[in-house]
C-alpha positions, 0 to 999 in steps of 0.5 A: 087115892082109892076113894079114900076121903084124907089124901096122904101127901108127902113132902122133902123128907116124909109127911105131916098132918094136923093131930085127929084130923090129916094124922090119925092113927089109922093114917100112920098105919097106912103110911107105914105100910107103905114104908115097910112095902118098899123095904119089902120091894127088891129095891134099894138104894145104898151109899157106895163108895161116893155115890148114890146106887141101886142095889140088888135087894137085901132087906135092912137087919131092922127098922128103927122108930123114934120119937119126939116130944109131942103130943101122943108122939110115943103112941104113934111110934108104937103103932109104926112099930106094930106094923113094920113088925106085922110086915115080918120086920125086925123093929128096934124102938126107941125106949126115950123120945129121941132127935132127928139127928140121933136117928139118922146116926143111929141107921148109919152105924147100923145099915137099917131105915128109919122113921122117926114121929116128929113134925119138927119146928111145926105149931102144937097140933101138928105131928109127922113121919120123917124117913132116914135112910142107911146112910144117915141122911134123909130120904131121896126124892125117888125113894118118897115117891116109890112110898107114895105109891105104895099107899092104900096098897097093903092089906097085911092084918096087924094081931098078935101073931104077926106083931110084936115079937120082933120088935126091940127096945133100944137106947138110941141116945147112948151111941149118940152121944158117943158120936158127938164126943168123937166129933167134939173137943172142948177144951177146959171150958170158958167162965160165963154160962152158956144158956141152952133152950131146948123148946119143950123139944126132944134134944133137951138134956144132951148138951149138957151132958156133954158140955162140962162148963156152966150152963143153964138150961130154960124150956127144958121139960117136955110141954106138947103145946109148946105154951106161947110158942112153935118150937122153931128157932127163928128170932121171934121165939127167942124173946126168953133165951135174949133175956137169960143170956143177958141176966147171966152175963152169958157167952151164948144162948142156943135154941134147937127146935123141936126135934133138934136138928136146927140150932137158933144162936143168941150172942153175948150182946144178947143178938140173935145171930141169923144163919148167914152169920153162922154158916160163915162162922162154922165154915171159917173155924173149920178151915181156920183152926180144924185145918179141914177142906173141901166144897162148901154148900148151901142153899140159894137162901144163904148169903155171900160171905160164905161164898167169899170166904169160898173164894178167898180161900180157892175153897169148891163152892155150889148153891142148890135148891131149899131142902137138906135133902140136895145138900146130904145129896152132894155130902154122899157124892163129893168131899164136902167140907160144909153144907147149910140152909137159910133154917138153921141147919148144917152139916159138916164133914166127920159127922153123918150127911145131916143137920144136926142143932146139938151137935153145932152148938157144941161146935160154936162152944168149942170155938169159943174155948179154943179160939178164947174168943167172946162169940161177939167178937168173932162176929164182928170179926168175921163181918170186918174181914168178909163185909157187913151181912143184914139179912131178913126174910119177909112172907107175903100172902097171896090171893092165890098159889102161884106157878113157879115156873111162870113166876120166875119168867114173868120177873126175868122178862122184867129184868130183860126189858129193864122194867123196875129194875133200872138203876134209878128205879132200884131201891135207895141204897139205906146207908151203902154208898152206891148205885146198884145194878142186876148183875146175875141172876139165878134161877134154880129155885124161885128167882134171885137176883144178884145186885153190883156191886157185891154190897149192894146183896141179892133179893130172892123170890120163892113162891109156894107152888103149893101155899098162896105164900111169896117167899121173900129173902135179901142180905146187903150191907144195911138193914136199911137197904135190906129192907128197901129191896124187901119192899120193893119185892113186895110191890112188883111181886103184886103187880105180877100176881 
């Protein structure tokens, strides 16, 4: 990289670094260079019809730059904003911290890119650069690395002359919130609270000002050191929100991370409700009730009871790597009814091809009103038609980075030669009355391996490929076996590496 000492590298949808170390100001500068050298480059790439197209260059009418809740987060917007302004580019920032989401609908209904300062579910001391592009989704693969690229390469000086004269302030919220109105209809409400935990993060407030039943918000002012937490919302950091739903007698409690475009769901039993739960739940109330149709999508992490109510349903059905981006993909290119990941995020159809927590919790709010259904109920309803769903994920620490490639054939060829995969060296089934077999496997992304019959569930494997991290996932129908298939990944995941 030029002999510079930090490399910038870029990850799914941009980058992030550690705050004074990896993400200074004169690192942010250097990336948003980059970013305004591909605007500036003849090159684009545009929705069209139903699918992705190069086409001829035409620059976007401005950039739009916004900003979450962390720690010098309006700072770093600000210096975005002076470069892509230095750059001859019309900049429209944001006058409030903002969320993902609201950015990408804000590049959709305005044809323009956007960079939005946030790292996300990230710890305290991190911050970072994700892109949107027109079509109100993340950015492709193709269009990350034609920035990478260009880093290191701009040399156009920021002073008075060159920027901030056209640069804009912007209420990005305001037409946001619009959308979520034209997407959600709620009806005169249900009588227990709904409790909202914003996690210190930028999505705190909107539900409420949409949602005109009772609700109590917790966590909802701005803490850049996210106090005892990372604003992620996984099981572990939802201890406070169990806690209020169940003193309030609460139909729910949802938690949105940090930049709010994933959703965390706590039932009226005070359970936390796993994504492959969700996704079921959001995919059946949408065909069910809303009468909409269309493929279902999600990545090779989620479990099987949206793939059967795929299949009951005669519903298109497509598993694809981790990452949003091969979801928002598919959204541009076919009529997808739903797509979701293992993380919490999901995406539906009407709205803009990406996850969105704030919307979705007042989708699962809406459900409950119109359905006039504890969300308990639904749950255990769904899982009396479709099977029992005990999902866990377990992350195993390694010595080393793995290659993926060499991983995932070294655990086929064990399968092929039926060495630790047999029927009586499988795991015990933990309560499910059955002796299991490998029945498919799949490998697109780490390797999962599909038990028979189906409630005997699948196993996923995922190392790193860049972290000496394994991670591993299994859905059956006991968290006893669930956990077995975890242990037993655990050992022949050692004996291979």
């Amino acid at each position: 990289m030029g002999g510079n000492s930090i490399n910038i590298n870029f990850g799914t949808d941009g980058w992030r670094g550690i705050i004074a170390k990896d993400f200074t100001f004169k690192n942010v500068r250097i990336v948003s260079h980059a970013i305004a050298d591909y605007i500036k480059s003849g090159s684009r790439q545009q929705a069209v019809g139903s699918s992705l197209h190069p086409t001829p260059y035409t620059l976007y009418p401005a950039v739009v730059v916004g900003y979450d809740n962390r720690f010098l987060s309006e700072k770093f917007a600000a210096e975005v904003a002076k470069v892509i302004s230095a750059n001859a580019i019309d900049v429209h920032i944001s006058q409030t911290a903002v969320t993902s989401p609201s950015v990408s609908q804000y590049c959709q209904k305005n044809n323009c890119i956007g960079i939005m300062v946030t790292a996300s579910h990230n710890p305290s001391v991190w911050n970072g650069l994700k892109i949107k592009m027109e079509y109100g989704g993340s950015v492709t693969e193709e269009v990350i690395n034609t920035i990478s690229l260009n880093l290191y390469k701009n040399s156009v000086k920021i002073s008075p002359d060159t920027a901030g004269r056209n640069i804009k302030t912007v209420d990005i919220l305001k037409g946001y919130k619009k959308h979520l109105k034209a997407l959600i209809k709620i009806g005169s409400g249900i009588k227990s609270r709904v409790i909202i935990d914003s996690m210190c993060g930028s999505g705190l407030g909107i539900f409420e000002q949409i949602y005109k039943g009772k609700v109590c918000s917790i966590r909802n002012y701005r803490d850049p050191l996210f106090p005892g937490f990372n604003p992620e919302p996984i099981e572990k950091n939802l201890h406070e929100l169990k806690k209020e739903v169940l003193k309030n007698k609460a139909a729910a409690g949802f938690a949105l991370d940090g930049d709010a475009d994933r959703l965390g769901v706590i039932d009226d039993k005070g359970r936390f409700l796993p994504p492959h739960i969700v996704f079921p739940l959001i995919l059946l109330y949408l065909f069910e009730y809303k009468k909409l149709k269309g493929k279902v999508v999600q990545t090779i992490s989620l479990g099987y009871l949206s793939e059967r109510i795929a299949k009951k349903y005669s519903l298109p059905f497509e598993e694809v790597p981790v990452g949003f981006k091969y979801i928002c993909e598919k959204m541009l290119k076919e009529d997808v009814l739903l797509g979701g990941e293992e993380s919490g995020g999901y995406g539906w159809k009407g709205g803009i091809p990406e996850r969105d927590g704030v919307l979705n919790a007042l989708l699962l709010t809406e459900m409950m009103v119109n359905l006039k259904k504890k969300l308990s109920f639904l749950v255990d309803d769904l899982q009396r038609r479709f099977g029992k769903s005990f999902f866990m994920r377990r992350d195993i620490k390694l010595s080393n980075p793995v290659d993926k490639q060499k991983f995932t054939e070294e655990i086929k060829k064990k399968i092929r030669n039926n060495s630790g995969f047999n029927s009586s060296a499988s795991p015990s089934s933990g309560g499910c009355q059955f002796v299991s077999s490998v029945a498919e496997i799949r490998t697109y992304d780490g390797i999962k391996i599909i038990f028979n019959p189906p409630e005997a569930g699948w196993l996923l494997l995922r190392p790193s490929g860049t972290e000496p991290v394994l991670r591993t996932y299994s859905e059956t129908c006991s968290i006893a076996r669930t956990k077995k298939l975890l242990d037993f990944a655990e050992k022949i995941c050692f004996n291979i590496t």
